[in-house]
Every structure is written in structure tokens, then in C-alpha cells.
MARBA-3410 file (N, C-alpha, C, O; in Angstrom, 1 decimal):
166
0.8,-1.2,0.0,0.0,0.0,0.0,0.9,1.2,0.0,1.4,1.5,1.1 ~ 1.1,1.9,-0.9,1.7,3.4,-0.9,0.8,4.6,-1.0,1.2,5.6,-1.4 ~ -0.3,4.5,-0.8,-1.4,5.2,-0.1,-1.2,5.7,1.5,-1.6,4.9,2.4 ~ -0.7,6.8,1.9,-1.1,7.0,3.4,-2.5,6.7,3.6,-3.2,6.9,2.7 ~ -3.1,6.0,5.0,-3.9,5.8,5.7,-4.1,7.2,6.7,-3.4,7.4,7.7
-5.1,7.9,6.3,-5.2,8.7,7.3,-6.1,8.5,8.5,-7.2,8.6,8.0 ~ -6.2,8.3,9.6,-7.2,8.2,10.9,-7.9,9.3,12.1,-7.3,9.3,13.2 ~ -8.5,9.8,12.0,-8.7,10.6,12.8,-9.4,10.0,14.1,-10.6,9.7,14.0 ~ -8.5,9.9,15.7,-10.0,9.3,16.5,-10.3,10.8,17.7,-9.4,11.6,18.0 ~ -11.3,10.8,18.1,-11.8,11.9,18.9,-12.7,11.8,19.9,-13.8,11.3,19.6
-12.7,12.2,20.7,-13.6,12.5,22.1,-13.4,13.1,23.3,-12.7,14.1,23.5 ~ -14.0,12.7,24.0,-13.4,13.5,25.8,-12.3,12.7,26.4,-11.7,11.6,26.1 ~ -12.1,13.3,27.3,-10.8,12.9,28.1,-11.4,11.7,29.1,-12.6,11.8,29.4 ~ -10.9,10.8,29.5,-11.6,9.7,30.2,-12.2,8.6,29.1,-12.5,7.5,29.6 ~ -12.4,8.7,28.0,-13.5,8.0,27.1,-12.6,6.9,26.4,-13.3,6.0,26.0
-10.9,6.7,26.2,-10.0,5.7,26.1,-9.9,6.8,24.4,-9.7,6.0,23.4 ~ -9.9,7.8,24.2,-9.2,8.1,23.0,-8.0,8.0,22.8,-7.7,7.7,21.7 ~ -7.1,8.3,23.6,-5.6,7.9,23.4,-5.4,6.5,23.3,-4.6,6.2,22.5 ~ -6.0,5.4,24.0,-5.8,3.9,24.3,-6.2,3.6,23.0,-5.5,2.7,22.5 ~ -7.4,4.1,22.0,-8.0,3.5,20.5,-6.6,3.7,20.1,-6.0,2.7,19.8
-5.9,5.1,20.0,-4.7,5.7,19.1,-4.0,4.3,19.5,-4.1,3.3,18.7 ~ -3.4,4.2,20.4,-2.5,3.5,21.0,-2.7,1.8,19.9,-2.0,1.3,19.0 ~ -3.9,1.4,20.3,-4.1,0.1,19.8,-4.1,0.2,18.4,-3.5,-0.7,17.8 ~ -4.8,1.2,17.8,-4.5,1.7,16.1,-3.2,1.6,15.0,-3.2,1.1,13.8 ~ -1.9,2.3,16.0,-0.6,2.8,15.9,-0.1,1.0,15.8,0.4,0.5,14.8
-0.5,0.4,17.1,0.3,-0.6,17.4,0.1,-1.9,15.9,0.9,-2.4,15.2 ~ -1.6,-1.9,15.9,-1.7,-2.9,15.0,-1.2,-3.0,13.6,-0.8,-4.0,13.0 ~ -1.4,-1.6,13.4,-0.6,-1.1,12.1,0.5,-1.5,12.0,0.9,-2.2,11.1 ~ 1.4,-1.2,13.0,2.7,-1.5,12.6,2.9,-2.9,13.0,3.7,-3.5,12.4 ~ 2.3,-3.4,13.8,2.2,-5.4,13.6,2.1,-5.6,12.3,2.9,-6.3,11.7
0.8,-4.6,11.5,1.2,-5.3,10.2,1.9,-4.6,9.1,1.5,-4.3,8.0 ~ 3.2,-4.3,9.9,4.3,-4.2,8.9,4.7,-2.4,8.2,5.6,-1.9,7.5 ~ 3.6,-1.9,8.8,3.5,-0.4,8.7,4.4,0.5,8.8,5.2,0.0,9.7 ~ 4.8,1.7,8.3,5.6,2.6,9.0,4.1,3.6,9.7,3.0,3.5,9.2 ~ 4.3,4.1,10.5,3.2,4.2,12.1,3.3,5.9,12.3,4.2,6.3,13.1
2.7,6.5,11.9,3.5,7.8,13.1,1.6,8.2,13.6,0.5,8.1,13.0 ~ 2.1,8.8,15.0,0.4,9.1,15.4,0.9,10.6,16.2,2.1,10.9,16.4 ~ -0.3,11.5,16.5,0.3,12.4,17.6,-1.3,13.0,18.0,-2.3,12.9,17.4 ~ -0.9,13.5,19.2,-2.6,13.6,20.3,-2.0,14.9,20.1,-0.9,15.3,19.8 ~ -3.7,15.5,20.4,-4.0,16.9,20.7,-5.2,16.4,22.2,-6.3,15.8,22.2
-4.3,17.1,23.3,-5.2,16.9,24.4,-5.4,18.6,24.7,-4.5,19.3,25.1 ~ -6.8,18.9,24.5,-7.0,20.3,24.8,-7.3,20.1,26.2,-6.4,20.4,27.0 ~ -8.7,19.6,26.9,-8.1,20.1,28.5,-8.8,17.9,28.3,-9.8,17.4,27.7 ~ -8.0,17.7,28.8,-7.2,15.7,28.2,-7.9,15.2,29.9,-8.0,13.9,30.1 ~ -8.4,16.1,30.9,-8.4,15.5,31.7,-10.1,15.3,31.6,-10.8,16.0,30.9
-10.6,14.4,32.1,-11.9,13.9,32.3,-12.9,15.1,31.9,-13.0,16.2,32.5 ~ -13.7,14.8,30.6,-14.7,15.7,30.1,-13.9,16.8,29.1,-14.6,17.7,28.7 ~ -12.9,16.8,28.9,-12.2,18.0,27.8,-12.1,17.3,26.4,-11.9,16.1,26.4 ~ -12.2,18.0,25.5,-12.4,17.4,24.1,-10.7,16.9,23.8,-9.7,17.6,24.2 ~ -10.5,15.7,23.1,-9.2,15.1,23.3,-9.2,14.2,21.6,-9.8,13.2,21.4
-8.5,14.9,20.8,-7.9,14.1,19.7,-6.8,12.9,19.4,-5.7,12.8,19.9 ~ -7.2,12.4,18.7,-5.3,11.7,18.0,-5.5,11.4,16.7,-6.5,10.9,16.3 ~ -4.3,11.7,16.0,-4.5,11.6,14.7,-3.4,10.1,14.6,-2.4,10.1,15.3 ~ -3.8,8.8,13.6,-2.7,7.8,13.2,-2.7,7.8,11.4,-3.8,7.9,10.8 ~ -1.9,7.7,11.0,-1.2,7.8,10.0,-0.3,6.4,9.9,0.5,5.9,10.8
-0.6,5.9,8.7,-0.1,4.6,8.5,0.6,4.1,6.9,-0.3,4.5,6.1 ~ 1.3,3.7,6.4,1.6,3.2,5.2,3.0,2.6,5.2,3.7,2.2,6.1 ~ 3.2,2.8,3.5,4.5,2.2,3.4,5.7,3.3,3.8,6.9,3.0,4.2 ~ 5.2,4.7,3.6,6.7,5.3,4.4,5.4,6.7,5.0,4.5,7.2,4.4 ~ 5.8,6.9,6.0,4.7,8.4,6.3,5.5,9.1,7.2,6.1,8.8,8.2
5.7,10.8,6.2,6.2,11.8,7.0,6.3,12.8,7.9,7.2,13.5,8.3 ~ 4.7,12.8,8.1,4.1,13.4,9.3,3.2,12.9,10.1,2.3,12.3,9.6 ~ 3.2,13.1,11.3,1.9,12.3,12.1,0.8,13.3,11.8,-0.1,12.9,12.5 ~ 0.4,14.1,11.3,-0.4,15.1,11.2,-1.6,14.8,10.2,-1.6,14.9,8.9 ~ -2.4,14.5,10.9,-3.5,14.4,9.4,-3.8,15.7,9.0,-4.2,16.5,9.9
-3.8,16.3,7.8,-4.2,17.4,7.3,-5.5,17.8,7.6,-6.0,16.7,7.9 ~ -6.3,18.5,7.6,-7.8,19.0,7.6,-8.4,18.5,6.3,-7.8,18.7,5.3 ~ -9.7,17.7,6.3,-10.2,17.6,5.0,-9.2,15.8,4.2,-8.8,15.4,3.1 ~ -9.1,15.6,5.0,-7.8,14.9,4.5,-8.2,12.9,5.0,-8.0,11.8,4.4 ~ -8.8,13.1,6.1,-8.8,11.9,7.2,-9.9,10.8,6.5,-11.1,11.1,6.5
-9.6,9.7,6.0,-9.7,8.7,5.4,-11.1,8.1,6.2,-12.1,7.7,5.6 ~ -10.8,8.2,7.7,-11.8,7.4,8.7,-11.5,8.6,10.1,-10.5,9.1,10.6 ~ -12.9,8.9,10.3,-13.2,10.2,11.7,-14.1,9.0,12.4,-15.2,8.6,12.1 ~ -13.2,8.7,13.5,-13.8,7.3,14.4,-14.2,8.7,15.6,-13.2,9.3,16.0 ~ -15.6,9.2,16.3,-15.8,9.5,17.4,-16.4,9.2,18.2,-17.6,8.8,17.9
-15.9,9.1,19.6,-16.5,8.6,20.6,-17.8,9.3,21.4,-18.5,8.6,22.1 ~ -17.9,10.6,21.1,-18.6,11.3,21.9,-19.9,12.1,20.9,-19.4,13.2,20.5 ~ -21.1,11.9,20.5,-22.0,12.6,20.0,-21.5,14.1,19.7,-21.3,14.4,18.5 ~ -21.2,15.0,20.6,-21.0,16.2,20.8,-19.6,16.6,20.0,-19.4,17.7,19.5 ~ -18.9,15.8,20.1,-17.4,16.2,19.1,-17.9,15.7,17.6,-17.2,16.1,16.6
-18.7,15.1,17.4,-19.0,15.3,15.5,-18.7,16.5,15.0,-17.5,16.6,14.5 ~ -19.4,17.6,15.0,-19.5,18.3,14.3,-18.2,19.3,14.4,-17.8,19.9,13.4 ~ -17.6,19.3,15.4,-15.9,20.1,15.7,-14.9,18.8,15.0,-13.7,19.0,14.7 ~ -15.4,17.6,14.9,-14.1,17.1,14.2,-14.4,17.0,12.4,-13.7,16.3,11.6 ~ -15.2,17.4,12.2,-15.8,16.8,11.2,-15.0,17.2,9.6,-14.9,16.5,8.6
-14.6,19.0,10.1,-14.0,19.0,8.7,-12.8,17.9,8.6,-12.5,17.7,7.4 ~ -12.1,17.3,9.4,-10.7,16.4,9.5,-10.8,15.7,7.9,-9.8,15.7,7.2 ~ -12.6,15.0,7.5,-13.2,14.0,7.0,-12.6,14.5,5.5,-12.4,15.7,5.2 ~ -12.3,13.5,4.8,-12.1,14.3,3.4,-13.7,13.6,2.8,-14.3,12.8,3.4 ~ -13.9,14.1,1.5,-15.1,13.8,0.7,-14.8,12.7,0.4,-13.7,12.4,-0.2
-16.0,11.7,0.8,-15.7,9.9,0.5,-15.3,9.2,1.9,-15.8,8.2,2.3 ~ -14.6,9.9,2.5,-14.4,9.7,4.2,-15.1,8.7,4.7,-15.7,8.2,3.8 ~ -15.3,8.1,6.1,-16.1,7.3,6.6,-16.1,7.9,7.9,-15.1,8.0,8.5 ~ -17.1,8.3,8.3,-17.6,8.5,10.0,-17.7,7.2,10.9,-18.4,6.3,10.5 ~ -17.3,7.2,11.8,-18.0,6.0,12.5,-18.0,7.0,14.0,-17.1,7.3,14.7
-19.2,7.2,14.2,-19.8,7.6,15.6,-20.0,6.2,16.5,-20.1,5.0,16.2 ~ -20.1,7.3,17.9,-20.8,5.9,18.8,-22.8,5.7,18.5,-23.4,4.9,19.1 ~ -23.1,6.3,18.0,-25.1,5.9,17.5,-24.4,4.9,16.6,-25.3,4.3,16.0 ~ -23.0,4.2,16.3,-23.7,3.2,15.2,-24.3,1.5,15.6,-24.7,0.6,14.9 ~ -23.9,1.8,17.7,-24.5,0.0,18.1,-25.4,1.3,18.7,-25.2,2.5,18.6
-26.6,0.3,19.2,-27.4,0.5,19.7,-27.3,0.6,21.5,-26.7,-0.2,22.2 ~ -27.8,1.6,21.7,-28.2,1.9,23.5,-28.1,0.6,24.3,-28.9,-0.3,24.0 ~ -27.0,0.0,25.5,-27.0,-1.1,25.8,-26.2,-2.2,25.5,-26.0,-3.1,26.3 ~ -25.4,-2.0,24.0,-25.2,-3.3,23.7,-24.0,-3.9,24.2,-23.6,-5.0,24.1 ~ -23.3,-2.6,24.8,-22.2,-3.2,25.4,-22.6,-3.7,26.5,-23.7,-3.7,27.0
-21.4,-4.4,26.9,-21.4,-5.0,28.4,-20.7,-3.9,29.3,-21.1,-3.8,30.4 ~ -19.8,-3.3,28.9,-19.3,-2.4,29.7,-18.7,-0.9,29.0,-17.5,-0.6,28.6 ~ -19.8,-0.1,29.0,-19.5,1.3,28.3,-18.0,1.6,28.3,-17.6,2.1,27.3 ~ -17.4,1.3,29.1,-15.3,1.7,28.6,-15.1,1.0,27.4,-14.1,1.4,26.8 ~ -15.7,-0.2,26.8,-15.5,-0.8,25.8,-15.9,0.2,24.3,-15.3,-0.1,23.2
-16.5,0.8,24.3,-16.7,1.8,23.3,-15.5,1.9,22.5,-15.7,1.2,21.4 ~ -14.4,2.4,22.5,-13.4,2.6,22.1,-13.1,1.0,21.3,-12.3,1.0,20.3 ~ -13.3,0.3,21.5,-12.7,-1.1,21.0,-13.9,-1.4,20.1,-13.9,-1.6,18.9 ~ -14.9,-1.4,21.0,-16.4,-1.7,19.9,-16.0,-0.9,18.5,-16.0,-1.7,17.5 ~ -15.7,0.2,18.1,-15.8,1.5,17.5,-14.4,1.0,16.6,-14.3,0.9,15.3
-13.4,0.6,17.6,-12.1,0.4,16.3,-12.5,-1.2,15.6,-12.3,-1.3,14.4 ~ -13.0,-2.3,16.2,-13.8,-3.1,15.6,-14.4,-2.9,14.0,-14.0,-3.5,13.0 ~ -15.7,-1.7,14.0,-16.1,-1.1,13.1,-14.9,-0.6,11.7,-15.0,-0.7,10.5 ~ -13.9,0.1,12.7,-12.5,0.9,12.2,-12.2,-0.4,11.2,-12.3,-0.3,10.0 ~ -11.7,-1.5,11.8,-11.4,-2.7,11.9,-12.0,-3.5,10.0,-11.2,-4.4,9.6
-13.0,-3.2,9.3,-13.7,-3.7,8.5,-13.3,-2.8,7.3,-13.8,-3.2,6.3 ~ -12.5,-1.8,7.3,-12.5,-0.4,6.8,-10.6,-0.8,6.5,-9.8,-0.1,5.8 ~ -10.5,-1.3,6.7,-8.5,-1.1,7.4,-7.6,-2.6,6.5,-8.2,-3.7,6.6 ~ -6.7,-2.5,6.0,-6.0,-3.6,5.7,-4.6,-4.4,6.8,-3.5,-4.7,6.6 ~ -5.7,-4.3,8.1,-4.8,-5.2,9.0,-5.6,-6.4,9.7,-6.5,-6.1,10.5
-5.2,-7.5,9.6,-5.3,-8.8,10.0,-6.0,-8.5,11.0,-5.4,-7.6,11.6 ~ -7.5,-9.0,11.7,-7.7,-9.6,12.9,-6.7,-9.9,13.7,-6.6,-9.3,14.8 ~ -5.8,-11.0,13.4,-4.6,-11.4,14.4,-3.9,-9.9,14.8,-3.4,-9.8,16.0 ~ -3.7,-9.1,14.2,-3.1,-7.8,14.4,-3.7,-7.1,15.7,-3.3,-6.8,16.8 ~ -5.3,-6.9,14.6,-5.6,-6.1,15.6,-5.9,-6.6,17.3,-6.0,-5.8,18.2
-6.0,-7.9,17.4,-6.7,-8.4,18.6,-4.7,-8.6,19.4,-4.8,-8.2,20.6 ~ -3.8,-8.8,19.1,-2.7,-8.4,19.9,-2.1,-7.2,20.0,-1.1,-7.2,20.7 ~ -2.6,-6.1,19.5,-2.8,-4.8,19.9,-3.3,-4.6,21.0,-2.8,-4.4,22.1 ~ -4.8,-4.9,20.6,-5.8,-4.6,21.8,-5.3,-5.6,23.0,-5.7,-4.9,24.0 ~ -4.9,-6.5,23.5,-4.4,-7.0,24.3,-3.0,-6.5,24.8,-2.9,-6.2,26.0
-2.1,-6.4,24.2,-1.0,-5.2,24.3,-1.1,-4.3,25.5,-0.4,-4.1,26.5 ~ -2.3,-3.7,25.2,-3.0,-2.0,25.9,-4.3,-2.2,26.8,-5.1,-1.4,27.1 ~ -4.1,-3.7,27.0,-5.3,-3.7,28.2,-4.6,-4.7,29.1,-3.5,-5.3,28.8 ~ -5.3,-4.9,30.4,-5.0,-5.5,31.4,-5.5,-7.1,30.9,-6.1,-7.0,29.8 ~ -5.5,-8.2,31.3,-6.0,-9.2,31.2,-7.0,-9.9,31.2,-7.3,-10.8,30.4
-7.7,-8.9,32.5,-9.0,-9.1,33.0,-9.9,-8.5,32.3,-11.1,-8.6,32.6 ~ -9.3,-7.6,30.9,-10.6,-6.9,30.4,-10.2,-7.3,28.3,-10.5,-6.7,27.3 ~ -9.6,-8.2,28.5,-9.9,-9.1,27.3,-11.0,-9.4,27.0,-11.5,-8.8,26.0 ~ -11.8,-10.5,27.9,-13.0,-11.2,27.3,-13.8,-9.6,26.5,-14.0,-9.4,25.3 ~ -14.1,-8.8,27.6,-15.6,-8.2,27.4,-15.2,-7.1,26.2,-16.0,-6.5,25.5
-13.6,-6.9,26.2,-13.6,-6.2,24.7,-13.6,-6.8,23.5,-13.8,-6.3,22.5 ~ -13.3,-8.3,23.7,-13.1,-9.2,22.5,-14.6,-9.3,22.3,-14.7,-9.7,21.1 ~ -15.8,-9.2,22.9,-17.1,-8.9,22.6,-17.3,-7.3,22.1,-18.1,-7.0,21.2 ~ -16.8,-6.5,22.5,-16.9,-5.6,21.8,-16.8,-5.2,20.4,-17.5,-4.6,19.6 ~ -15.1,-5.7,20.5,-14.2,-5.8,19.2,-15.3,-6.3,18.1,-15.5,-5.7,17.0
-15.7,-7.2,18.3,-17.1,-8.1,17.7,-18.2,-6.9,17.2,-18.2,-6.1,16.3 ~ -19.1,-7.1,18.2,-20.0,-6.1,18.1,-20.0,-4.9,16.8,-20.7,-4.7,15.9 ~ -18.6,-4.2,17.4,-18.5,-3.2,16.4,-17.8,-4.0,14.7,-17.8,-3.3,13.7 ~ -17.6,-4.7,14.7,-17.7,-5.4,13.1,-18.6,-5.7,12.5,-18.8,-5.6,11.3 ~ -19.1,-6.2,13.4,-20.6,-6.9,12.9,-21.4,-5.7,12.7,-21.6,-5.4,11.5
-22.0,-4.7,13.7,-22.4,-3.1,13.1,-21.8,-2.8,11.9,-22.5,-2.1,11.2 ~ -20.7,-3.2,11.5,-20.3,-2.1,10.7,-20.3,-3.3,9.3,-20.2,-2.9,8.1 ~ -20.3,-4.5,9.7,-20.4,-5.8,8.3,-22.0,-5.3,7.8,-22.4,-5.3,6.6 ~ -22.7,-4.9,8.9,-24.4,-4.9,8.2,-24.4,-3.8,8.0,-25.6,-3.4,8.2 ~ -23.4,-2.6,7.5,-24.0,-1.9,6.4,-24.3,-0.4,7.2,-24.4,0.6,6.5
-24.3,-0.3,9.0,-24.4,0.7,9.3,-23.3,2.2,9.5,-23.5,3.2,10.1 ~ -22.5,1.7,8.8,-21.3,3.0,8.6,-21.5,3.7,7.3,-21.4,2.9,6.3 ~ -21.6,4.8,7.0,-22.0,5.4,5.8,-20.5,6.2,5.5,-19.6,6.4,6.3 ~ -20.6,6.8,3.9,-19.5,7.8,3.7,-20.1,9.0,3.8,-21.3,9.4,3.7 ~ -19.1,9.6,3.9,-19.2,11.3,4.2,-18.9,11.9,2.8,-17.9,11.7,2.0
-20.2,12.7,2.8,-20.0,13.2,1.0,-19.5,14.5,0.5,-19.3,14.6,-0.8
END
């Protein structure tokens, strides 16, 4: 692939948007990627709006997604749509959290995994990739209920509920 992958992920502080970046950056370069990522935490502490941009391909020279540029705008928080939104270039893919339904998690911190899941169907990196990422950047004990999540958000996003940005 000599296409940059552009990624944009977004939300509040507390919501695991650095931890998606993290697991993002990582899987990529499991598969073989050159990787560069960089956060924008405006106030990063619990409830402040908090970015990261990953950037992926065969050689990438900025972590910087350009504006208008971002291949996939993954957000976690209803309320940051509309402030991240120019990132999206025309053709783009949104993936908000409206795309599971009210409940479906087992445990709302899972969002961020459900959501790269979705990311996940969109992306030319292995399952095996991504699921030793995501174990990488979690504790042990919270395997199972994201590897449900992980799920979840593919399956959302296999039936068709992720649309492009026009």
C-alpha cells in the first residue's frame, strides 16, 4: 500500500481516545506499517475534548492528518461530531458511537474497541493484528468483554451501518 492511511480518533478525556490511538498505531505496525500518530489533548483531563490523529503506510512523514484529509473520523462522543468533522475528506467514513445501539455493550469503557472493531472492516490489517494490539494496551482481565466488543463493532459495521461522508 503506498497510499497514506489517514485516521482521525476523537472525544473527551476519560472516554480511552488515546488507548484506541495506541491500539491503532500498534496494529498497524504489527502489520508491517511505518506508524507515526500524535494527540492533541486540549483540556485531556476527564470531560475536555481530546484528539489523535494515526497515519499509516508504506513510508509516512508526518503524524499530522491534514484537515479535510482523514480517510476514517472514528468519534466517541455525540458532541465532538460536528468540531471534528472537517478532518473528514469527501468519500471519508464517519464512524460515531449511534452506530451500536443503547446497551449493547457489556461495559460502556468498551466503546473505544467496539468503534475500532467497526475501524477494523475499513482497514488492511489482520484480525490477528488487531486483537494483539488490543491485548498489548489492556490489562488481562478486560480481554473477554472487549473481544465482545471488538465483535460487536464489526458486525455493526459488516451490516451496512457505517455510511460515507460526501
Amino acid at each position: 500500500m503506498d497510499k497514506v492511511k489517514n485516521i482521525v480518533i476523537a472525544g473527551l478525556g476519560g472516554q480511552g481516545v488515546l488507548t484506541a490511538s495506541d491500539m491503532l498505531a500498534e496494529a498497524a505496525f504489527r502489520a508491517g506499517f511505518d506508524v507515526k500518530k500524535s494527540e492533541l489533548h486540549g483540556m485531556s483531563q476527564r470531560g475536555g475534548s481530546v484528539s489523535s490523529d494515526v497515519r499509516y503506510g508504506a513510508q509516512v512523514l508526518s503524524p499530522m492528518v491534514p484537515a479535510g484529509e482523514a480517510d476514517v473520523l472514528l468519534v466517541l462522543e455525540a458532541t465532538q461530531i460536528e468540531i471534528n468533522r472537517p478532518m473528514l475528506r469527501a468519500g471519508g467514513v464517519l464512524i460515531g458511537p449511534d452506530l451500536l445501539p443503547e446497551g449493547a455493550l457489556k461495559n460502556k469503557k468498551s466503546l473505544n474497541v467496539a468503534l475500532l472493531g467497526a475501524v477494523s472492516t475499513l482497514l488492511d490489517i489482520s484480525q490477528e493484528h488487531w486483537m494483539a494490539a488490543i491485548y498489548a494496551n489492556l490489562a488481562e482481565k478486560l480481554h473477554k468483554v472487549n473481544d465482545q466488543a471488538f465483535a460487536l463493532g464489526r458486525e455493526a459495521a459488516l451490516q451496512g451501518s457505517i455510511a460515507q461522508h460526501p
